[in-house]
C-alpha positions as CSV (number, residue, x, y, z in Angstrom):
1,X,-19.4,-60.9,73.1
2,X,-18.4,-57.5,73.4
3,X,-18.3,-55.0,70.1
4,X,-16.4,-52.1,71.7
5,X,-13.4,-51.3,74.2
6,X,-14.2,-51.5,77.8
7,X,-13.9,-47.9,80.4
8,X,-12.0,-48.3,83.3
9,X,-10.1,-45.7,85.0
10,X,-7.2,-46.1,82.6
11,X,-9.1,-46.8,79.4
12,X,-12.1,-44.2,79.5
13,X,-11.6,-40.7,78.3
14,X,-9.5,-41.7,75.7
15,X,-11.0,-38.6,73.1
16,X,-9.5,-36.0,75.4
17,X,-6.9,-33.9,74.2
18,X,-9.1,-32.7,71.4
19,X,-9.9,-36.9,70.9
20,X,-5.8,-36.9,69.6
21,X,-5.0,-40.0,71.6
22,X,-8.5,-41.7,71.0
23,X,-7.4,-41.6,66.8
24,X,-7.0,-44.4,64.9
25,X,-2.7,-44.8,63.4
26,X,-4.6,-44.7,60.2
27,X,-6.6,-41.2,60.7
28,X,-3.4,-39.5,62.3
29,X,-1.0,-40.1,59.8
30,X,-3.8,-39.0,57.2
31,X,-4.2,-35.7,59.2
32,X,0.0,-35.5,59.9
33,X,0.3,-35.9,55.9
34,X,-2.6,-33.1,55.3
35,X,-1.1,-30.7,57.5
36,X,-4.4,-31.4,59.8
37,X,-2.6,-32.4,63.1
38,X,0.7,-31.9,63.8
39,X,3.3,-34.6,64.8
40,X,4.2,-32.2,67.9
41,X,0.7,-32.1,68.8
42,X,-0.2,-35.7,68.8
43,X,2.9,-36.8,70.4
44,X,2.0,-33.9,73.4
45,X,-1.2,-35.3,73.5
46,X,0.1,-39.1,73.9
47,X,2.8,-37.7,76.4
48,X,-0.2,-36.4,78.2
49,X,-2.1,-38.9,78.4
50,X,1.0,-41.0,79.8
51,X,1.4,-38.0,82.5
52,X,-2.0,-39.2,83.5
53,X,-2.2,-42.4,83.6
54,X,1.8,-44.1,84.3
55,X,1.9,-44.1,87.5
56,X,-1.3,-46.5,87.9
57,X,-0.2,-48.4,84.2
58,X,3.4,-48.5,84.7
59,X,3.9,-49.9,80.5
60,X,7.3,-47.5,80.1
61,X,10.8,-48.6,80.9
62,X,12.2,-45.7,79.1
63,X,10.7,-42.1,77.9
64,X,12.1,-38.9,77.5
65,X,9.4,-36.8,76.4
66,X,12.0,-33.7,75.1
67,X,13.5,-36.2,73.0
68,X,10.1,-37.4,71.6
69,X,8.6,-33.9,70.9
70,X,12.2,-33.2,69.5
71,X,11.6,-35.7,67.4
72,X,8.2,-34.7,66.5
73,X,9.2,-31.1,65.6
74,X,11.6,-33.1,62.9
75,X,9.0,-34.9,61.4
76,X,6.6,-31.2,61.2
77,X,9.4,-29.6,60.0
78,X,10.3,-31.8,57.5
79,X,6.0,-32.1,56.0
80,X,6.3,-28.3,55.8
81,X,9.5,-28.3,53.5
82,X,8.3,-31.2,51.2
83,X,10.2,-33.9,51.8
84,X,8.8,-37.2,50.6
85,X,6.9,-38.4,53.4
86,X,6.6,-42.3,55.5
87,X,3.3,-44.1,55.6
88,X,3.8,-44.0,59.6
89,X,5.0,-39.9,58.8
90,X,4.7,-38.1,62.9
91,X,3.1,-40.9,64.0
92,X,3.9,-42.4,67.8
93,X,5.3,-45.8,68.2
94,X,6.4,-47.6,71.6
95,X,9.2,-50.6,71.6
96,X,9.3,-52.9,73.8
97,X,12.4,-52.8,75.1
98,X,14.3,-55.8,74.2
99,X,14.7,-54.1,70.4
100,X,17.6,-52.4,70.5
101,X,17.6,-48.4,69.8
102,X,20.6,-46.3,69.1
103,X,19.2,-43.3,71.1
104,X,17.5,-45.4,74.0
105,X,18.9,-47.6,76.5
106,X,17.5,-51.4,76.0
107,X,18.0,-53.1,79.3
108,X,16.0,-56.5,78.2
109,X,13.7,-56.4,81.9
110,X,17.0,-57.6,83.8
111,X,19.3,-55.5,86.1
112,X,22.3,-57.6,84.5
113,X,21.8,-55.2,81.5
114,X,20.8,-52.4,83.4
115,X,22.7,-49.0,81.8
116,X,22.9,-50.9,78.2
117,X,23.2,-48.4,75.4
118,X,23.1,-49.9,71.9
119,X,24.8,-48.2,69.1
120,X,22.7,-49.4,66.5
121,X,19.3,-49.8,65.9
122,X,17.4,-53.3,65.8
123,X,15.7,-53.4,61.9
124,X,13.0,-53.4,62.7
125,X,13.0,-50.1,64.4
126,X,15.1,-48.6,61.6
127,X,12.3,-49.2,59.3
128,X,9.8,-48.1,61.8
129,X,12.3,-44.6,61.3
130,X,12.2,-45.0,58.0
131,X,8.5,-45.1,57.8
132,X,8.8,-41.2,59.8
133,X,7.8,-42.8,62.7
134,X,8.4,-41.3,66.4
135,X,9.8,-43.6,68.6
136,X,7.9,-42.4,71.6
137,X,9.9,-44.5,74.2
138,X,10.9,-48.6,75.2
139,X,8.2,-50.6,77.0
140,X,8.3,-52.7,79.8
141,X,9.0,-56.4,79.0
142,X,9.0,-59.3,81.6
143,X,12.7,-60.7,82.4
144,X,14.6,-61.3,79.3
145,X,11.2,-61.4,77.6
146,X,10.4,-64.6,80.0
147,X,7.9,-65.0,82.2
148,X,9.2,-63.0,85.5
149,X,6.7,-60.0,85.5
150,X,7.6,-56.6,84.6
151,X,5.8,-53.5,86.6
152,X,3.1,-52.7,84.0
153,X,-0.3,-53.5,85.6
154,X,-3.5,-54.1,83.2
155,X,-5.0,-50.8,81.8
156,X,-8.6,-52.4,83.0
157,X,-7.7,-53.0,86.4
158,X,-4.5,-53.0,87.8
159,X,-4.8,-55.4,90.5
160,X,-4.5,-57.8,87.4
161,X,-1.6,-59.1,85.6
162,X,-1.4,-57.1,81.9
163,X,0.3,-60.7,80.4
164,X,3.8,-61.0,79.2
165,X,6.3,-60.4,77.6
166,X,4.9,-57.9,75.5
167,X,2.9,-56.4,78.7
168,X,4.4,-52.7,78.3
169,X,3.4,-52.3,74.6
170,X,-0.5,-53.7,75.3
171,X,-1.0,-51.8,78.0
172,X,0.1,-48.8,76.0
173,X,-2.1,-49.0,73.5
174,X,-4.9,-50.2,75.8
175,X,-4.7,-46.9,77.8
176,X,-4.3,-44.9,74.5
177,X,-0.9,-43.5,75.9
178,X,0.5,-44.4,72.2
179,X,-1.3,-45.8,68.8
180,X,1.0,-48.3,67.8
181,X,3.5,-50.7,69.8
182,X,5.9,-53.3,68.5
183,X,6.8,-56.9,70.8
184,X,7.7,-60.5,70.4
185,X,6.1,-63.8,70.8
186,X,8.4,-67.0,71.4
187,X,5.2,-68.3,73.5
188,X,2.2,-66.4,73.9
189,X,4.2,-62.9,74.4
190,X,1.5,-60.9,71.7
191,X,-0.9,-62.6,71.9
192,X,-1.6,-63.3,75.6
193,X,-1.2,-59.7,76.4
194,X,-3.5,-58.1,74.2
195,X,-6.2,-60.5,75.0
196,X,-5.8,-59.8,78.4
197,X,-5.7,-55.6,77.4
198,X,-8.4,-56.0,75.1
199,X,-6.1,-54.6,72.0
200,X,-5.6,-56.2,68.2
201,X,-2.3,-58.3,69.1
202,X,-0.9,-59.6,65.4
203,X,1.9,-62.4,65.3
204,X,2.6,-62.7,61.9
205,X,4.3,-65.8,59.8
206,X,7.8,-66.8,61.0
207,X,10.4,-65.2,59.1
208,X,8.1,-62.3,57.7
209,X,9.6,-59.8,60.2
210,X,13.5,-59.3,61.0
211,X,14.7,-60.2,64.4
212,X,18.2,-58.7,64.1
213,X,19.4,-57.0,67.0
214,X,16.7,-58.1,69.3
215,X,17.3,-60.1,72.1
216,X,17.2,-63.9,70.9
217,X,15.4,-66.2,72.8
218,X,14.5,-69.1,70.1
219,X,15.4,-68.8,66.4
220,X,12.7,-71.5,65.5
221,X,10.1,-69.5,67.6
222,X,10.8,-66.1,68.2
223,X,8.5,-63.7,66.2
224,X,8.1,-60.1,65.8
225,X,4.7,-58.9,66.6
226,X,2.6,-55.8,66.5
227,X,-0.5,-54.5,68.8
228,X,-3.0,-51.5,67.8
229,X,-6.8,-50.5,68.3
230,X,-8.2,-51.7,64.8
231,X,-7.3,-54.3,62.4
232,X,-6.5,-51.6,60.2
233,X,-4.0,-50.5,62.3
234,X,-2.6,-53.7,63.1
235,X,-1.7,-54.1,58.9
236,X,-0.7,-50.3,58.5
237,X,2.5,-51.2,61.1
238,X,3.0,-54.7,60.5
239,X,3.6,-54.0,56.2
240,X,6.4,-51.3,57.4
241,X,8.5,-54.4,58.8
242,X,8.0,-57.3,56.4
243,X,11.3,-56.7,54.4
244,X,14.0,-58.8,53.6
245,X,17.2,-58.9,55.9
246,X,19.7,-60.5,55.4
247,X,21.1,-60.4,59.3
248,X,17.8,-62.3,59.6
249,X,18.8,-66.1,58.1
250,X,14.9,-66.8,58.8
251,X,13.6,-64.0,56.3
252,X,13.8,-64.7,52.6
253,X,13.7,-62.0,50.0
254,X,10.0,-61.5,49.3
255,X,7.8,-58.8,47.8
256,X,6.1,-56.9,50.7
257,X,2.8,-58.0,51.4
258,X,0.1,-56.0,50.7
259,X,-1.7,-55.8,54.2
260,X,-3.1,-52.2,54.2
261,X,-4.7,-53.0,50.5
262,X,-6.0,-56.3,51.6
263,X,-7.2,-56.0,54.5
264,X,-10.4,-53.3,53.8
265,X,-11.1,-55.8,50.9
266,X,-14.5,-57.9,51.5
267,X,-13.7,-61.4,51.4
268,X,-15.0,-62.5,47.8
269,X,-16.9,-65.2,49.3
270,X,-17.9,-65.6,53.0
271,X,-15.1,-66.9,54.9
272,X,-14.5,-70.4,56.1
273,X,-14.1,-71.1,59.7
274,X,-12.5,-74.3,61.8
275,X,-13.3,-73.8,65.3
276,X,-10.6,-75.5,66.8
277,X,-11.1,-76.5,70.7
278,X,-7.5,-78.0,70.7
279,X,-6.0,-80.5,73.1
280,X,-6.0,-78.2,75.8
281,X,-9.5,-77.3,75.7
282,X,-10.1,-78.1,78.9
283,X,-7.7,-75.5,80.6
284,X,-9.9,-72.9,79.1
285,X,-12.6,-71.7,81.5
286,X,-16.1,-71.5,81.3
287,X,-16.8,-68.3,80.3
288,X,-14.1,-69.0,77.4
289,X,-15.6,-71.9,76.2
290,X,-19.1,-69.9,76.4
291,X,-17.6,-66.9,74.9
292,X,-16.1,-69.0,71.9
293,X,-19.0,-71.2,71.5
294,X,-21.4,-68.3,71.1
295,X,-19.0,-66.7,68.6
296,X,-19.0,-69.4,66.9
297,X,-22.8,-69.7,66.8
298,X,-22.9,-65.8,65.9
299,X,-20.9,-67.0,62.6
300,X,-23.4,-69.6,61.8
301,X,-23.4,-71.9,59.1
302,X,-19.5,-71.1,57.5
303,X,-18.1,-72.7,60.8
304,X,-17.3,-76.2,61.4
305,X,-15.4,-78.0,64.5
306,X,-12.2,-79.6,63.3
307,X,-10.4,-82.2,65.7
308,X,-6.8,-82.0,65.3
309,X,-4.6,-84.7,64.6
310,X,-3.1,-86.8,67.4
311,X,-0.4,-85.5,66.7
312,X,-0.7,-82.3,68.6
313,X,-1.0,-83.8,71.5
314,X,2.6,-84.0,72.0
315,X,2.9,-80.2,70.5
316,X,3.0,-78.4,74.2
317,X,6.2,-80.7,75.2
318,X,7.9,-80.4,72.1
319,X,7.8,-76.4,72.0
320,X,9.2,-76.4,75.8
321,X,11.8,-78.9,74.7
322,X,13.0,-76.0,71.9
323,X,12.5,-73.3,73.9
324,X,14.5,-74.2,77.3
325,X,17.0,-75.5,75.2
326,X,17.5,-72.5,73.6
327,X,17.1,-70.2,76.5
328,X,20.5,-72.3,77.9
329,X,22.2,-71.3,75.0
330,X,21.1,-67.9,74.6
331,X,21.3,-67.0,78.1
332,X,24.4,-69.0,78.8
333,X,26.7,-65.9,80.0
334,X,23.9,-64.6,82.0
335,X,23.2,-67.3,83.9
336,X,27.4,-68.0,84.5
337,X,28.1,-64.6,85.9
338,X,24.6,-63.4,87.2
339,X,22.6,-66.7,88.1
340,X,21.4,-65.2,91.2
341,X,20.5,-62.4,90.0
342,X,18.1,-64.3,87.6
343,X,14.5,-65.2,88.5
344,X,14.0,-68.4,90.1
345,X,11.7,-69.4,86.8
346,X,13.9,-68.5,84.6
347,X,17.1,-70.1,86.2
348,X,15.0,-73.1,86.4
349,X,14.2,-73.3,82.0
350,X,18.0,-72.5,81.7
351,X,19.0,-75.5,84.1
352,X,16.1,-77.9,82.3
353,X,17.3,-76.4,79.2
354,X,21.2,-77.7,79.8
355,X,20.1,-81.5,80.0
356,X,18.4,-81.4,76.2
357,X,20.2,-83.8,74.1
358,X,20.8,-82.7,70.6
359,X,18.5,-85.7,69.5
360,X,15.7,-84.8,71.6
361,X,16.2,-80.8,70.3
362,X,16.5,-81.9,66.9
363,X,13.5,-84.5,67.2
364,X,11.4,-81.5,68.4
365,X,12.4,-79.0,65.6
366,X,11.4,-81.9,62.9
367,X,7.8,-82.3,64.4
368,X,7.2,-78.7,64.4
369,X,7.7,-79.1,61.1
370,X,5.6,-82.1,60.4
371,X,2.5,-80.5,62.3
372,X,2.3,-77.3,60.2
373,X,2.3,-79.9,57.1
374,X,-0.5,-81.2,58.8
375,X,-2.4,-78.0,59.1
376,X,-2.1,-77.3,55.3
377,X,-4.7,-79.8,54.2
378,X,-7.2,-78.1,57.1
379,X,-6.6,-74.4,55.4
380,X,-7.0,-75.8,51.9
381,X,-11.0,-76.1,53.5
382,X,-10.6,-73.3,55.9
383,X,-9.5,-69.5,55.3
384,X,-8.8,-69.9,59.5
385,X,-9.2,-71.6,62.4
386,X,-10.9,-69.8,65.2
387,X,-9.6,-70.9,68.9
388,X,-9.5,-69.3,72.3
389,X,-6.7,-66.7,72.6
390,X,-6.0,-67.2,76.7
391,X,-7.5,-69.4,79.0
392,X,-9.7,-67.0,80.1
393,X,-9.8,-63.7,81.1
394,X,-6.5,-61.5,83.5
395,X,-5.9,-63.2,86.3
396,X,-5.9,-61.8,89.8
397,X,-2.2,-60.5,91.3
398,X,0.9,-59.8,90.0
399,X,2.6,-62.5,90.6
400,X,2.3,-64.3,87.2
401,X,1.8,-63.4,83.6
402,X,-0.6,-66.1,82.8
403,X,-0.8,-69.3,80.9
404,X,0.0,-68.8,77.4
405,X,-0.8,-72.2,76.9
406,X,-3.3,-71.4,73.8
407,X,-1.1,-70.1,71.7
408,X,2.1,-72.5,71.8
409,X,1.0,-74.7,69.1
410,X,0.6,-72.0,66.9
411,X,3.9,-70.3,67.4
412,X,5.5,-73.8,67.3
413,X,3.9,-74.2,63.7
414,X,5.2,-70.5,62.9
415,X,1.9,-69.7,61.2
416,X,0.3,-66.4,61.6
417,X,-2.5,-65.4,64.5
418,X,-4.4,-62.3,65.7
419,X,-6.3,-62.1,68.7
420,X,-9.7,-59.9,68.0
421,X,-11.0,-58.1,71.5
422,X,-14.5,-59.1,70.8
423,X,-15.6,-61.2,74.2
424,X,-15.5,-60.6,77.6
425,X,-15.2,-62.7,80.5
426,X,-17.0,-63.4,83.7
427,X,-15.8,-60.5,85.8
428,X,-16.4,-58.2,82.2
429,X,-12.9,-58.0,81.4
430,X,-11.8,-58.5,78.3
431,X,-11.3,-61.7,76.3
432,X,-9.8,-62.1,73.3
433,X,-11.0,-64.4,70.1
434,X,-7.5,-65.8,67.8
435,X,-7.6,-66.2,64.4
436,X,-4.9,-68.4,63.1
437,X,-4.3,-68.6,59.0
438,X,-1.8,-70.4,56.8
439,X,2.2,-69.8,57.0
440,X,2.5,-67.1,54.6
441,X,-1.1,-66.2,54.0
442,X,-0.9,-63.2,56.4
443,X,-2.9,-60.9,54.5
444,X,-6.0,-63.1,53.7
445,X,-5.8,-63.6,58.0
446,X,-6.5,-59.8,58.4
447,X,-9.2,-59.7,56.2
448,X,-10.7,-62.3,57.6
449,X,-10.4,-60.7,60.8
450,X,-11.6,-57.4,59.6
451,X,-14.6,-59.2,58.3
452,X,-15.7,-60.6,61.6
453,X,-14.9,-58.1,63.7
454,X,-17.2,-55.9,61.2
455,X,-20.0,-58.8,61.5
456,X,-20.0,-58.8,65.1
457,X,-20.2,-54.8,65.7
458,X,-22.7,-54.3,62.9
C-alpha cells in the first residue's frame, strides 16, 4: 500500500510557488474567499507550474494563459466589491475537451473537428462558471473520447501510457498543473486514468450529472466524472454539477446531494465491505491481486469476499454490444465523410457497431438493468464493494490506453465508483483501489472512501 503521492520528475515539488499548486481545492477557495490568496495568484502559480512541466506531460489541448489570468482578475475583482461569492470562487478547473465551451475551441481529440468553436457552453461547465470557477483551459482526450491515445504521457513516468479518455485531466491534477479537472467515463475513461496517475478519479451514479452538449458516445453509459488530490475535493466539484437538466433526459429533478457535508462525516458504524474479485479476476496481475488482498486484510474483520452472480459473466459482452452500437450511431457522419481519417480501432467499433440488431441492443440494455437489481440485495449487506481499479499498474509505451476491463461492469450497472490512490505496483507506480456503492447512494460512497483512505494513512 502506499499512503501518500509518489515524486517523480513531474509530481515532486509540487509546494513551489509559495506551495499554491500543492493546495487542496478546499483550502484555496477558503483562502480566495478570505482575501488570503488571490484568484490571479493561484491561477499564475498553476500556469507556472504547466510552463514547467507541459512539454514532458503534454495533458492541454487548449490554454490561453491571458485569458485565464483575465479571468482570474474577474473573479479578485469581483471578492473585493462584495458580490456574493461560488463555492469553487477563483478557483482553477481543467475540461477535458470533448465539453463544449463558448470561449474555447472543443476539437473532441480528432482532426475532423479540428478549428470547432462552440457557441454555448456544455452544463456542466456553465455551472462550474457559476460556481466562480476559472476555466484554466481543455484537456487532452483520446479520439472522440475512444481509445486512440491522445499526447499526454503519465505524470510518473512518461514513457507510460496516462490511461484514457480522461488522460489530459489526470495527468493535470497528478502534476499539480490545476486542482480540479472534469472528464467522462463510457468505459473506464475516470477511472482507469486516475489509477494509472495516482489521483481521486469519481464516476458518480448515472444521470446525477448533465451530459448536454458533450460529445455523446452512449446515452445508457456515458457519465460525467470528476478527478482531484483528496476525497474532499473530489465531493467539493462533483456537488457543483448534480443539478437537474432538463436537456439531460437521463437526469431527474432531485435535491442536490449533500457531498461536501457528508463526506467529512464518520461513518456511524464501521463500514461494510464486499471484496469483489469479479469474473475477470484473473486479468488482474499479481501485484494487483497482492495489493487488493493486503488491503483487504488491512480492513480486517468488516470485509467479506462476495462471488457475484453468474450473471455477470456475460456483463463484459453485453456493455460492448451497447457501446459499438452506439458509437455507429453517434459517429455515423464521421465515419461517412472522414473514415480514413478515423483510427483503425475506432473505425473497427463503428463497423462491429453497424451489424447490432435492435434485439441484440435492446436484449443488452434490459440485462444491464437486471444486474444492477441484482447488486441491490449485496449493498443492503454492504455500504461497498471493494475491487481492483486497473489490471495493474501503467503499462509501458504509448501505443495503448490500457484495459479498462475492471470497470465495465460497473459503468454498465450505472452505479457510482471512486478509485482511491492507496497501492502501488511492482515497478512503484501507482495503483489504484475502486470503491463502488449503490445507484444513488453517492454520498455514503465518499464517506466510505474518506474513511479508508484516513485508516490506511493513520
Amino acid at each position: 500500500m502506499r499512503a501518500g503521492s509518489q515524486d517523480s520528475p513531474a509530481t515532486k515539488d509540487a509546494h513551489g510557488a509559495a506551495g499554491l499548486v500543492g493546495m487542496s481545492a478546499v483550502e484555496a477557495a477558503a483562502a480566495i474567499q478570505s482575501g488570503d490568496v488571490g484568484a490571479e495568484e493561484l491561477v499564475q502559480a498553476c500556469l507556472d507550474r504547466i510552463a514547467e512541466l507541459e512539454d514532458i506531460v503534454q495533458a492541454w489541448a487548449h490554454l490561453d494563459a491571458e485569458y485565464a489570468l483575465t479571468q482570474a482578475r474577474n473573479a479578485d475583482e469581483a471578492r473585493r466589491a462584495g458580490v456574493a461569492l461560488g463555492p469553487l470562487h477563483g478557483v482553477p478547473v481543467g475540461i477535458k475537451d470533448i465539453f463544449d465551451t463558448q470561449d474555447m475551441p472543443t476539437e473532441d481529440g480528432t482532426v475532423l473537428h479540428a478549428g470547432r468553436r462552440p457557441q454555448f457552453d456544455a452544463t456542466a461547465v456553465a455551472l462550474l462558471r457559476q460556481a466562480g470557477a476559472v476555466i484554466l483551459g481543455k484537456t487532452v482526450t483520446t479520439e472522440l473520447a475512444v481509445y486512440a491515445p491522445g499526447k499526454t504521457t503519465n505524470p510518473h513516468d512518461p514513457t507510460r501510457t496516462a490511461g484514457g479518455s480522461s488522460s489530459g485531466s489526470a495527468a493535470a491534477v497528478a502534476a499539480h498543473m490545476v486542482p480540479l479537472t472534469i472528464g467522462t467515463q463510457t468505459n473506464g475513461s475516470v477511472i482507469r486514468p486516475a489509477s494509472y496517475c495516482g489521483v481521486y478519479g469519481f464516476k458518480p451514479s448515472h444521470g446525477l450529472i448533465s451530459r448536454h452538449r458533450v460529445l455523446q458516445q452512449s446515452r445508457p453509459l456515458d457519465t460525467v466524472g470528476v478527478f482531484a488530490n483528496s476525497i474532499e475535493d473530489v465531493a467539493l466539484i462533483a456537488e457543483q454539477l448534480m443539478r437537474f437538466d432538463e436537456h439531460d433526459p437521463d437526469t431527474r429533478p432531485h435535491a442536490a446531494p449533500k457531498l461536501t457535508e457528508t463526506v467529512v462525516e464518520e461513518p456511524p458504524v464501521a463500514p461494510q465491505v464486499a471484496l469483489v474479485k469479479t469474473p475477470v479476476w484473473e486479468q488482474a496481475d499479481d501485484s494487483t491481486q497482492a495489493a487488493i488482498a493486503e488491503l483487504a486484510k488491512f480492513v480486517g474483520e468488516d470485509v467479506e469476499e462476495v462471488v457475484l452472480p453468474d450473471a455477470f459473466e456475460q456483463a463484459v459482452g453485453w456493455h460492448q454490444t451497447i457501446m459499438e452500437a452506439d458509437l455507429a450511431r453517434s459517429f455515423e457522419r464521421e465515419y461517412a465523410t472522414g473514415k480514413q481519417r478515423l483510427s483503425s480501432i475506432l473505425r473497427e467499433m463503428i463497423e462491429r457497431g453497424q451489424t447490432v440488431t435492435a434485439v441484440a441492443y435492446n436484449n443488452a440494455v434490459g440485462q444491464a438493468r437486471e444486474l444492477n437489481a441484482m447488486l441491490t440485495s449485496i449493498f443492503q449487506k454492504f455500504d461497498v464493494i471493494l475491487t481492483p481499479a486497473t489490471t495493474g499498474e501503467a503499462p509501458s509505451g504509448l501505443g495503448s490506453t490500457g484495459s479498462p476491463i475492471f470497470c465495465t461492469v460497473w459503468t454498465l450497472c450505472g452505479v457510482p465508483a471512486v478509485t482511491v490512490p492507496l497501492l502501488e505496483g511492482a515497478d512503484s507506480m501507482p495503483l489504484g483501489a475502486q470503491l463502488v456503492g449503490a445507484k444513488g447512494d453517492d454520498a455514503r460512497l465518499l464517506r466510505t472512501a474518506r474513511w479508508l483512505v484516513r485508516a490506511v494513512q493513520d
